[in-house]
C-alpha positions in Angstrom: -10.1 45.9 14.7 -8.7 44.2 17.4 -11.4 42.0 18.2 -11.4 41.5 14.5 -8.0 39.9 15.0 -8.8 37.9 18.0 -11.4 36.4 15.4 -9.3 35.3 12.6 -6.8 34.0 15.2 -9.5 31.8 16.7 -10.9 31.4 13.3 -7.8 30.1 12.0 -7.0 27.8 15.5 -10.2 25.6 14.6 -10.3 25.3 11.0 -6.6 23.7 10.8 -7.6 21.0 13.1 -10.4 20.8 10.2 -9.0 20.9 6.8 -9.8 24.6 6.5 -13.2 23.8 7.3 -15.2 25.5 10.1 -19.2 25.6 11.3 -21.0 27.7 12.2 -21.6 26.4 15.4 -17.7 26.9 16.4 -18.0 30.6 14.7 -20.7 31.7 17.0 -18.8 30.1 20.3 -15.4 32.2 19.0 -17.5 35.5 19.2 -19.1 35.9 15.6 -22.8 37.1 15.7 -25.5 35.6 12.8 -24.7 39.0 11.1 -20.9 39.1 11.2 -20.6 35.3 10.0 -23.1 36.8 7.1 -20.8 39.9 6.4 -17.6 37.6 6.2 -19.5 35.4 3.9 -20.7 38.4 1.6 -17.0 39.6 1.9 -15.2 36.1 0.4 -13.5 35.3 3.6 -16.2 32.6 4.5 -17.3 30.5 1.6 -20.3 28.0 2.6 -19.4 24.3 1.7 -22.6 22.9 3.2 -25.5 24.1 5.4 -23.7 25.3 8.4 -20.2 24.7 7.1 -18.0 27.1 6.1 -14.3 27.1 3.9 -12.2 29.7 5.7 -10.6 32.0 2.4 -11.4 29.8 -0.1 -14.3 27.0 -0.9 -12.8 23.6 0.4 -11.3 22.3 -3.2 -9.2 18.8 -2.4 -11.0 15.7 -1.7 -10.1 15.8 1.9 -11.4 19.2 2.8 -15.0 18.2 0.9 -15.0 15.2 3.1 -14.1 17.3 6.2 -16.9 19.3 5.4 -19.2 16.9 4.5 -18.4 15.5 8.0 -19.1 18.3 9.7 -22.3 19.2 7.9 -23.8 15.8 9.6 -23.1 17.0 12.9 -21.8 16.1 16.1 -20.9 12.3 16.6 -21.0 11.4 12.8 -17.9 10.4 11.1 -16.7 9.6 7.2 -17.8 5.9 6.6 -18.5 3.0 3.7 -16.7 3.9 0.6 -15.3 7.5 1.3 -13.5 5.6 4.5 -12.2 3.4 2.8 -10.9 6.1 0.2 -9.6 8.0 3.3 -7.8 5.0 4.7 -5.8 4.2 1.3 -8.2 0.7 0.9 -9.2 2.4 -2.2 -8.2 4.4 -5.1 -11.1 7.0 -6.0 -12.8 9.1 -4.1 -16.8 9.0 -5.0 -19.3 11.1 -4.2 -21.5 12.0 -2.8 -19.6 11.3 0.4 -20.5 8.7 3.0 -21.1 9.5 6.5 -22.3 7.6 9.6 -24.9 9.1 11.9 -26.5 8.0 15.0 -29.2 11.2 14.7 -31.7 11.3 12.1 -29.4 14.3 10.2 -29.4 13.9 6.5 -28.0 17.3 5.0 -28.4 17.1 1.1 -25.3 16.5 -1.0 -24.1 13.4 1.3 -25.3 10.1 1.4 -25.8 9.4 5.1 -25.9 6.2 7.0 -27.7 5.6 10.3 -26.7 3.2 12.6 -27.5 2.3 16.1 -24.2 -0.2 16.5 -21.7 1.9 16.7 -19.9 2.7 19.7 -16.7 5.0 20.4 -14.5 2.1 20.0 -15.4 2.3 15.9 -14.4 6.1 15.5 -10.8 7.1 15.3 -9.3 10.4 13.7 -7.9 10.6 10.5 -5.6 13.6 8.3 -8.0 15.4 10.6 -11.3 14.1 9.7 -13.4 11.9 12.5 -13.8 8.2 10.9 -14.5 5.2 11.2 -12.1 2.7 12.0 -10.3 0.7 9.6 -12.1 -2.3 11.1 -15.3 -0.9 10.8 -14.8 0.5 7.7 -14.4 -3.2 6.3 -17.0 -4.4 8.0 -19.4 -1.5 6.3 -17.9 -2.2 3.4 -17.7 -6.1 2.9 -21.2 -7.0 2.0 -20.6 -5.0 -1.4 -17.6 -6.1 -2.1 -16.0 -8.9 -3.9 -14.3 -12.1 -2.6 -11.2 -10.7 -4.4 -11.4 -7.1 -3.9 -12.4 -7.7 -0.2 -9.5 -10.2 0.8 -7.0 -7.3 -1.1 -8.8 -4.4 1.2 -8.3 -6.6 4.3 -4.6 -7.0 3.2 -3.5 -3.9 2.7 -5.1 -2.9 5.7 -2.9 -5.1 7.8 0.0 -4.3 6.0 -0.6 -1.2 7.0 0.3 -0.4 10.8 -3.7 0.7 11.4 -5.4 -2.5 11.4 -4.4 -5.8 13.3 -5.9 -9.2 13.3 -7.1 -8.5 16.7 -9.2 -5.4 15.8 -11.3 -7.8 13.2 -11.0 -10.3 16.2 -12.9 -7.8 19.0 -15.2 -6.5 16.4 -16.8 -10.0 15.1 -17.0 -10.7 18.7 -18.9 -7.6 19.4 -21.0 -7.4 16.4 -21.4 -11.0 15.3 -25.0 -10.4 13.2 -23.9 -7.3 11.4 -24.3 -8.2 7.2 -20.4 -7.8 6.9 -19.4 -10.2 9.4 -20.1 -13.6 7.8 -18.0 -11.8 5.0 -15.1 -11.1 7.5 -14.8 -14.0 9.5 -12.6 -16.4 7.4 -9.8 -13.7 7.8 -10.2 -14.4 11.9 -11.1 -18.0 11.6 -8.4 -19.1 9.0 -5.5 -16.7 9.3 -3.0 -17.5 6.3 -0.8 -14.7 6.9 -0.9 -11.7 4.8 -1.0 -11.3 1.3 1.0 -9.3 -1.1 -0.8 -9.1 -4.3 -3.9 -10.0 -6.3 -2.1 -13.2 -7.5 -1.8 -14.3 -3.8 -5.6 -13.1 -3.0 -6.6 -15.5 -6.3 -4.9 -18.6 -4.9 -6.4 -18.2 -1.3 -9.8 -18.6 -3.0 -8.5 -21.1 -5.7 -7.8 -23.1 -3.2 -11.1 -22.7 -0.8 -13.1 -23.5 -4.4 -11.4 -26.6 -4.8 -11.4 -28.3 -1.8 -7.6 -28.1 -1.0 -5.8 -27.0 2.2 -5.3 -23.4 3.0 -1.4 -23.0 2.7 0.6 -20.4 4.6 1.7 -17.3 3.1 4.4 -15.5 3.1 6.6 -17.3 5.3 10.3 -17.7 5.5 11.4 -21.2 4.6 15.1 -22.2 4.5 16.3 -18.9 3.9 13.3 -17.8 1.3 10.2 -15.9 2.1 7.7 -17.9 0.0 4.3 -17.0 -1.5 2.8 -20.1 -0.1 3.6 -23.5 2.0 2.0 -26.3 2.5 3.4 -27.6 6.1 2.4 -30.9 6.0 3.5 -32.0 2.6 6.4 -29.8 2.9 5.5 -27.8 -0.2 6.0 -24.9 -1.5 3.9 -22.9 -3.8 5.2 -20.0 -6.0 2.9 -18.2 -7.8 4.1 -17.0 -11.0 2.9 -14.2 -13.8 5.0 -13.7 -16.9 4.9 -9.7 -16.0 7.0 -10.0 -12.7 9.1 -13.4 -14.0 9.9 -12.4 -17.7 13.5 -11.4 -17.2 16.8 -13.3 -17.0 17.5 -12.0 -13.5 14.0 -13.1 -11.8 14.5 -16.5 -14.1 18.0 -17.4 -12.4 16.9 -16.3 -9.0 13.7 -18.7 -9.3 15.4 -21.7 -10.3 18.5 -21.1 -7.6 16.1 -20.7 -4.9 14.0 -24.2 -6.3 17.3 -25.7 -5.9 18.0 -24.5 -2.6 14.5 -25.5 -1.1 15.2 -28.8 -3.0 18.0 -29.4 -0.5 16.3 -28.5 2.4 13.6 -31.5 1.5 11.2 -29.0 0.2 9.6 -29.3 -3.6 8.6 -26.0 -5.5 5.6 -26.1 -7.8 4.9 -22.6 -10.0 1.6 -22.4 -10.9 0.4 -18.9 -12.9 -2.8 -16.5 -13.3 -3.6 -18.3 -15.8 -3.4 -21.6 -15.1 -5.8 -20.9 -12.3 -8.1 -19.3 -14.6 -8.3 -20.3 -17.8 -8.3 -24.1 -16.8 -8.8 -23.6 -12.7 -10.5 -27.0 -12.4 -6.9 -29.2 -14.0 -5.3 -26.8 -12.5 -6.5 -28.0 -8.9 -6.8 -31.7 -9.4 -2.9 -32.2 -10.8 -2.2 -30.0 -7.1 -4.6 -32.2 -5.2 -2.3 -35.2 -6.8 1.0 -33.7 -5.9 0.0 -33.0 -2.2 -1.2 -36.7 -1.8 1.9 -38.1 -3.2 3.8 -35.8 -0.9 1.7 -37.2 2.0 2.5 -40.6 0.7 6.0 -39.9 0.5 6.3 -38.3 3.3 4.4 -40.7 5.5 4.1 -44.2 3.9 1.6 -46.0 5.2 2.4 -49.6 6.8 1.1 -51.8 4.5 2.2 -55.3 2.5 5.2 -53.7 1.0 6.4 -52.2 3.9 6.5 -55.1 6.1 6.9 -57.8 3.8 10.5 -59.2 3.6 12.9 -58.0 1.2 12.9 -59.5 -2.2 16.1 -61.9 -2.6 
């Protein structure tokens, strides 16, 4: 009975670390034979979750205990990867299964889909609510040849809004791994930081704005007072980015027009362009802002010319 004890203890010990998950591996090393770990599964206090993994008292139920196990089934050195990462790092709303895990072996239990790679190193493993995966960097690197333009610049923002991923970490990683498939996708967040967006809005005028040929603005930065959704430094412009769910009521309609006035003073000219403008006619939309940055640049800094040097009228 009391090695019995000494069991659960240990039992217990290693399956918290785990989401309530434990191998079989780690129940032989606490002192369980083959035929103890098969009484304790006849018994209900072991429930088998994959081959070689076990829920302790109960079968694992929530999303992170499957993906703990599912981790575990693949074996020393793998780790959660592709979508489920990105699930597990908040990048993404639904878990979907079967889960994805990395491997460097050749071990491909049934149930998971399992990626082998040969470029991994420790650098792209971190731990996470418990469960080995790969880092955020990594993850987006995995994920970006699947995803969207769109969807991927909104996964690469929220993960720097978050305090896991830095510009940096994408920095060392495109270094290091410069011909994976992702990294072509990647790159333009390393090779023409903006700043980071906020929304989907913001994420549509980055590419708006790469599709047409214009400059790529600053975002979110504080100007006189204001943090603004996006500046244009050499035409001293702003851009605010406007959608009729966030700026339909009296309060956010004052607030806009006193904070247009107030960059007005500073030298600074607003334009609002909205989700649908961009849209619905995208290709308008981009020529009347190619014309108000040129007239800014012509304001701004008139060339010499015949009517600069001429005389004055009398």
């Amino acid at each position: 009975m009391d090695a019995d004890i000494s069991h659960d203890a240990a039992i217990a010990a290693v399956s918290l670390t785990q989401q309530g998950n434990i191998t079989r591996a780690q129940l032989l090393d606490v002192g369980l034979s083959d035929g103890t770990i098969g009484v304790r599964v006849r018994a209900g206090r072991l429930h088998r979750a994959y081959a070689g993994v076990y829920g302790v008292g109960r079968p694992p139920r929530t999303p992170l205990e499957r993906a703990s196990a599912a981790v575990l089934a693949c074996g020393p050195g793998a780790a959660l990867s592709h979508s489920s990462a990105m699930t597990l790092w908040g990048l993404s709303k639904r878990w979907k299964t079967p889960f994805e895990v990395v491997v460097t072996t050749d071990r491909r239990p049934k149930g998971i889909t399992v990626h082998r790679s040969t470029s991994l190193s420790p650098r792209d493993f971190t731990r996470h609510h418990g469960i080995r995966v790969t880092t955020p960097a990594r993850t987006l690197l995995d994920n970006a040849p699947k995803l969207t333009q769109k969807r991927l610049a909104r996964a690469v923002n929220d993960a720097l809004h978050s305090r896991y991923l830095h510009h940096s970490d994408l920095e060392n990683l495109l270094t290091r791994l410069p011909r994976h498939p992702g990294a072509a996708h990647l790159r333009r967040f390393v090779a023409n930081p903006t700043g980071i967006t906020r929304s989907v809005l913001e994420d549509t005028f980055v590419v708006f704005c790469a599709d047409h040929d214009l400059p790529i603005p600053l975002l979110n930065v504080p100007i006189a007072g204001y943090r603004v959704d996006a500046y244009f430094p050499n035409e001293r412009l702003i851009v605010e980015l406007d959608s009729y769910e966030f700026h339909s009521d009296r309060h956010t309609f004052e607030s806009d027009r006193n904070r247009d006035a107030d960059t007005l003073l500073a030298g600074l000219l607003t334009v609002r362009i909205t989700h649908e403008r961009m849209t619905r006619i995208p290709d308008l939309e981009a020529s009347r802002l190619h014309a108000i940055l040129e007239a800014r640049r012509r304001a701004l800094n008139p060339a010499s010319g015949p009517d600069r040097d001429s005389p004055p009228r009398t």
